[in-house]
C-alpha positions in Angstrom: 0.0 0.0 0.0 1.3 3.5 -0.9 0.7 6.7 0.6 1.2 9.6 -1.0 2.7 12.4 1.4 2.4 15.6 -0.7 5.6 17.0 1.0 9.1 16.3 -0.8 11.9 14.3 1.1 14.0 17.1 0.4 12.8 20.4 0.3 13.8 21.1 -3.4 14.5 24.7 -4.7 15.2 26.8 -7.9 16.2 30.0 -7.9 15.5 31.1 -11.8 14.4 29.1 -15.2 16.3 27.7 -17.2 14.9 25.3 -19.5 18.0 24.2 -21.5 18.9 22.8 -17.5 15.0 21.0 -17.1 15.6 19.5 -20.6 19.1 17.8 -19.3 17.5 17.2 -16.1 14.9 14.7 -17.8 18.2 12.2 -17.7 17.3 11.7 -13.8 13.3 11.7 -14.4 13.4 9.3 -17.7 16.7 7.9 -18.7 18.6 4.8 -18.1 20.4 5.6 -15.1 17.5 7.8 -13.5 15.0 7.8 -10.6 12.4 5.6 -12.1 14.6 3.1 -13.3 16.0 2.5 -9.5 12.6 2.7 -8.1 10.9 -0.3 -10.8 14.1 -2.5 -10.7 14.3 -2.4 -6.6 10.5 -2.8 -6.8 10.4 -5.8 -9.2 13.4 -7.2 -7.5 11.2 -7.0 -4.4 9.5 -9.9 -5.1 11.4 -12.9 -5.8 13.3 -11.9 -2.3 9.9 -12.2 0.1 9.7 -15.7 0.6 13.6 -16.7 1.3 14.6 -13.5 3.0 11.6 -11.4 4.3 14.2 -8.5 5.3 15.7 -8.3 1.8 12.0 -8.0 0.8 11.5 -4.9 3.4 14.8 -3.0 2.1 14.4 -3.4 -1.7 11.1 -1.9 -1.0 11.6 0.9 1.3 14.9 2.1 -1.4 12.3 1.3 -4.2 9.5 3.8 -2.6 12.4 6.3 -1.7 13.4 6.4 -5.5 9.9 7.3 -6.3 10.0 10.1 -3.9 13.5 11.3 -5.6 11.5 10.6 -9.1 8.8 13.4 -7.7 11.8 15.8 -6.0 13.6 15.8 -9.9 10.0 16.0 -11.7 9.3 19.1 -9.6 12.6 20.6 -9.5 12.6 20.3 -13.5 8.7 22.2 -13.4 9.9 25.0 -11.3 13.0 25.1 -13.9 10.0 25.9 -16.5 8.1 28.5 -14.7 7.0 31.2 -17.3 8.3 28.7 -20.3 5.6 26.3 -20.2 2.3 26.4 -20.6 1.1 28.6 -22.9 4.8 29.8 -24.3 5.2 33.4 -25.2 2.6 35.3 -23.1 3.3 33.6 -19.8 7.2 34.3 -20.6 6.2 37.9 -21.5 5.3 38.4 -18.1 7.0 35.9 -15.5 10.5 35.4 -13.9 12.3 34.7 -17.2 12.2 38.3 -18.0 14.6 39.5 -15.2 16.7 36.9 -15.8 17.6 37.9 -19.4 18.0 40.8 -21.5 15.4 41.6 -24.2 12.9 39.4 -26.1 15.7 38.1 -28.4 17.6 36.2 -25.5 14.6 34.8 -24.8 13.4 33.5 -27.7 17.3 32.1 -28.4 16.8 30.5 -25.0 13.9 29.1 -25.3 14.8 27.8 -29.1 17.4 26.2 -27.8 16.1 24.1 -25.2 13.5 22.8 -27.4 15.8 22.2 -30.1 17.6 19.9 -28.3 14.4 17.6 -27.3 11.4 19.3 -29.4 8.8 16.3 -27.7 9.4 18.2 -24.4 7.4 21.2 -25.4 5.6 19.8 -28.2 4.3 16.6 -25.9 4.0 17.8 -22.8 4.3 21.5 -22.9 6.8 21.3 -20.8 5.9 18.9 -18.1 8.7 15.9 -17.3 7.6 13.2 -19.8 9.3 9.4 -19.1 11.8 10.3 -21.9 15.8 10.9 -21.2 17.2 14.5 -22.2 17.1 13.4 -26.1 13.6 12.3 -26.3 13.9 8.7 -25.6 11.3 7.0 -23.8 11.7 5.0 -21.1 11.9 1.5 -21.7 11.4 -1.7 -19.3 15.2 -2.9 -20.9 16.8 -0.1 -17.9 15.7 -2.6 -15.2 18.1 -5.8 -14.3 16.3 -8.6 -12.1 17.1 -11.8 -12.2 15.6 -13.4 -10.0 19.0 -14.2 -7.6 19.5 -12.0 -4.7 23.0 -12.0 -4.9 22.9 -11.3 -8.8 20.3 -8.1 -8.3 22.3 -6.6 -5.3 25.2 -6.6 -7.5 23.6 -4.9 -10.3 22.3 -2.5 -7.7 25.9 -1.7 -6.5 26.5 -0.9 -10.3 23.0 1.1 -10.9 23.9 3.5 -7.8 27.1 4.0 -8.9 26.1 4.9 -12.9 23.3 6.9 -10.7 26.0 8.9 -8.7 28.2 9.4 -11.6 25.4 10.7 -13.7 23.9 13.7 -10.6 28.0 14.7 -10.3 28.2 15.3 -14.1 24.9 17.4 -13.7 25.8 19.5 -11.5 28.4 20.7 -13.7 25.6 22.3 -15.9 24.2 24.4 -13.4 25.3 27.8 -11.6 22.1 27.7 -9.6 22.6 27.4 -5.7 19.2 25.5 -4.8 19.5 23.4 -7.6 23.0 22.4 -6.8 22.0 21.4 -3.1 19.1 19.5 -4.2 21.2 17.5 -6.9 24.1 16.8 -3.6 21.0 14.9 -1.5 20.1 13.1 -4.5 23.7 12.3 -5.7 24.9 11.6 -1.3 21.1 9.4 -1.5 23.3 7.5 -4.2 26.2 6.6 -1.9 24.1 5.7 1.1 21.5 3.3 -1.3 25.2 1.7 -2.3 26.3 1.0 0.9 23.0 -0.3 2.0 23.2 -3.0 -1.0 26.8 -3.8 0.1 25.8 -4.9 3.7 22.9 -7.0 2.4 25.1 -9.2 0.0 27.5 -9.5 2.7 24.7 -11.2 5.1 23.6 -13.6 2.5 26.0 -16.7 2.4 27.3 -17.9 -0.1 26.6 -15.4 -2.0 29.7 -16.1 -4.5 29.7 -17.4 -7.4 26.1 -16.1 -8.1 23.5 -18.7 -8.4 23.6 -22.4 -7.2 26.3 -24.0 -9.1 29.8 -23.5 -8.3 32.6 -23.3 -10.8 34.6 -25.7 -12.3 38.1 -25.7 -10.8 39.9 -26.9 -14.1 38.8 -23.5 -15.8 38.4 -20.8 -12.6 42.2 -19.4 -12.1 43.6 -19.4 -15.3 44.5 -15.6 -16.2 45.0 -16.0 -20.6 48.2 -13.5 -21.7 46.4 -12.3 -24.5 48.3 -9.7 -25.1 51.6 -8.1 -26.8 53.9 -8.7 -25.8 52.5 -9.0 -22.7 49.6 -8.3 -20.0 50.2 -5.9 -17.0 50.7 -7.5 -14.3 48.8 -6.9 -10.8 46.6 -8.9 -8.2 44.0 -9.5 -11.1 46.5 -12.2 -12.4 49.4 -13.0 -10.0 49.5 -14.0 -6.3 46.6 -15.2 -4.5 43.2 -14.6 -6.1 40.9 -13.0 -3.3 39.0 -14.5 -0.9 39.6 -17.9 -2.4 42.6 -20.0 -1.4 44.0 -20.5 -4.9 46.6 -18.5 -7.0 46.2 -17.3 -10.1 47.6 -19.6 -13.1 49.3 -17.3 -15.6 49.2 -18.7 -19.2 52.4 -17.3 -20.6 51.6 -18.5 -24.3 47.8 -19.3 -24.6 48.1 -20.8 -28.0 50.6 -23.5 -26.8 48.3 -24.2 -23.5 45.5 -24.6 -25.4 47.0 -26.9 -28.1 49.0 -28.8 -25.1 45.6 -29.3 -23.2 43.8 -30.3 -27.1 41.3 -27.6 -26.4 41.4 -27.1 -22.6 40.0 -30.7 -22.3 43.0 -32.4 -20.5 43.2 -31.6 -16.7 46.0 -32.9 -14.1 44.8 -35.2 -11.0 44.2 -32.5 -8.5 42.0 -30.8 -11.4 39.7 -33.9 -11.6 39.4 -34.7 -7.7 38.2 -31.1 -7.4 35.8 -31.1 -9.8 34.4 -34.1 -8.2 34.2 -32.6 -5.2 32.7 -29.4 -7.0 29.8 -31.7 -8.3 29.0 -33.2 -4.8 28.5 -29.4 -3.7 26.5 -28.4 -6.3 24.0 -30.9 -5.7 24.4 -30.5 -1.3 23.6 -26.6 -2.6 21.0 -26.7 -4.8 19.0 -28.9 -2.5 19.5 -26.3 0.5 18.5 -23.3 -1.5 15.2 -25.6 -3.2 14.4 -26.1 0.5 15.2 -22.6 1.7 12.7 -21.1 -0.6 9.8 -24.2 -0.4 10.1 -24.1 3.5 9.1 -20.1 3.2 6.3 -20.9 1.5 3.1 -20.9 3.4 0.9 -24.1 3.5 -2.6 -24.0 1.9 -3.9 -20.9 1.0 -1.0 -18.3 -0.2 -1.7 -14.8 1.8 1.3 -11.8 0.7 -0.2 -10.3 3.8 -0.5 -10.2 7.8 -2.7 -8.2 8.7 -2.3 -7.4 12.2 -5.2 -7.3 14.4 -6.6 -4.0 15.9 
């Protein structure tokens, strides 16, 4: 159940138009890495998390409902950015806020020109209201969200979206000179960081959470680093020494080519290889029969209920 509070999370400000500034702004409010992006892949996420780990369920949803608020902060910061342009175009301009703020009817106009030509469908659409496009026009589309269905997998891909999100409000802010602005884009941009850091400590309470998924990989394949370059690879903890958190070194493959036609194609694996992937297969199986019953033992007998409604 949602309830809409019509007071913003953040009390966002804007000092003057600018319209060229709303248009870029629609990156946040429609684009891949914006607001309502976060707030439908947390959402949908959501679900495949509230049998096996109720808690998981509770966070993905309260981050998802706190996107939707920053979806309403950027929406209304990039209407106040339009006061005077939208609407009904030249008369309201004629006598609003965008006259003091420029000098003469042919600043104006060039202003105004400008922001449209960059994404005519804002005006032209919407006149002028946040449509669920990016800054070029591009509508929103379903292929921005990532959930697969594994905790592990979608907290990762979280760690990535909040990190493309932060990126994206830092880069804004280099577009604007206006003060309120500015602070409103920091809380969004410092909402990133926090939203990261939230993800991090959930994957780090679900074990195992590496590899993703259920089955493990296969030892003769996993620490081979492949020099396939020339004349050869840098060299750094991505491909020498131990290989973190695993108990193996890396295996670097000097000459690929020769390793490959040694081992006919990768195919021929030492003793020690074999015994571990034995061993591999006995813990995929021990694994994929905890993780069936972890999600079948969270399921409710008889009738399914989403819902407990506490008594009054």
């Amino acid at each position: 159940m949602f309830y809409h509070v019509k007071d913003l999370q953040f009390n966002a400000r804007v000092s003057r138009p600018d319209p060229r500034f709303a248009n870029i702004l629609l990156e946040q409010f429609g684009g891949e890495n914006g607001e309502l992006a976060a707030a439908m892949q947390y959402f949908t996420q959501a679900f495949n998390a509230k049998m096996p780990h109720p808690d998981k369920y509770d966070m993905l949803m309260d981050i998802a409902t706190e996107e939707f608020s920053h979806l309403e902060i950027v929406g209304a910061t990039i209407q106040m950015l339009l006061k005077g342009v939208n609407g009904e175009l030249k008369d309201a301009a004629d006598q609003s806020e965008i006259m003091a703020s420029m000098d003469g009817r042919g600043t104006r106009d060039s202003l105004i020109h400008e922001a449209l030509q960059a994404n005519p469908h804002f005006d032209i659409l919407s006149a002028g209201g946040p449509r669920l496009a990016n800054s070029q026009g591009i509508p929103w589309c379903a292929s921005y969200i990532h959930s697969n269905g594994d905790l592990t997998v979608d907290l990762r891909s979280n760690l990535a979206s909040e990190s493309r999100a932060k990126l994206v409000y830092e880069h804004l802010m280099k577009f604007t000179d206006d003060p309120y602005v500015k602070d409103t884009l920091s809380f969004l941009m410092t909402r990133e960081v926090a939203h990261y850091k939230m993800f991090e400590a959930a994957l780090s309470t679900v074990e195992p959470n590496f590899p993703p998924g259920v089955l493990q990989a296969d030892p003769r394949f996993t620490q081979q680093y492949f020099n396939l370059s020339s004349p050869e690879s840098a060299k750094g903890p991505w491909n020498e020494g131990e290989m973190p958190n695993m108990g193996k070194d890396w295996e670097y493959i000097e000459d690929p080519i020769a390793h490959v036609s040694k081992t006919k194609g990768l195919s021929k694996a030492d003793k020690k290889k074999e015994a571990e992937l034995a061993e591999t297969k006995q813990m995929d199986a021990e694994l994929s029969k905890i993780k069936s019953e972890e999600v079948t033992n969270a399921e409710p007998d008889g009738v399914a209920q989403w819902s407990k409604y506490q008594k009054k």
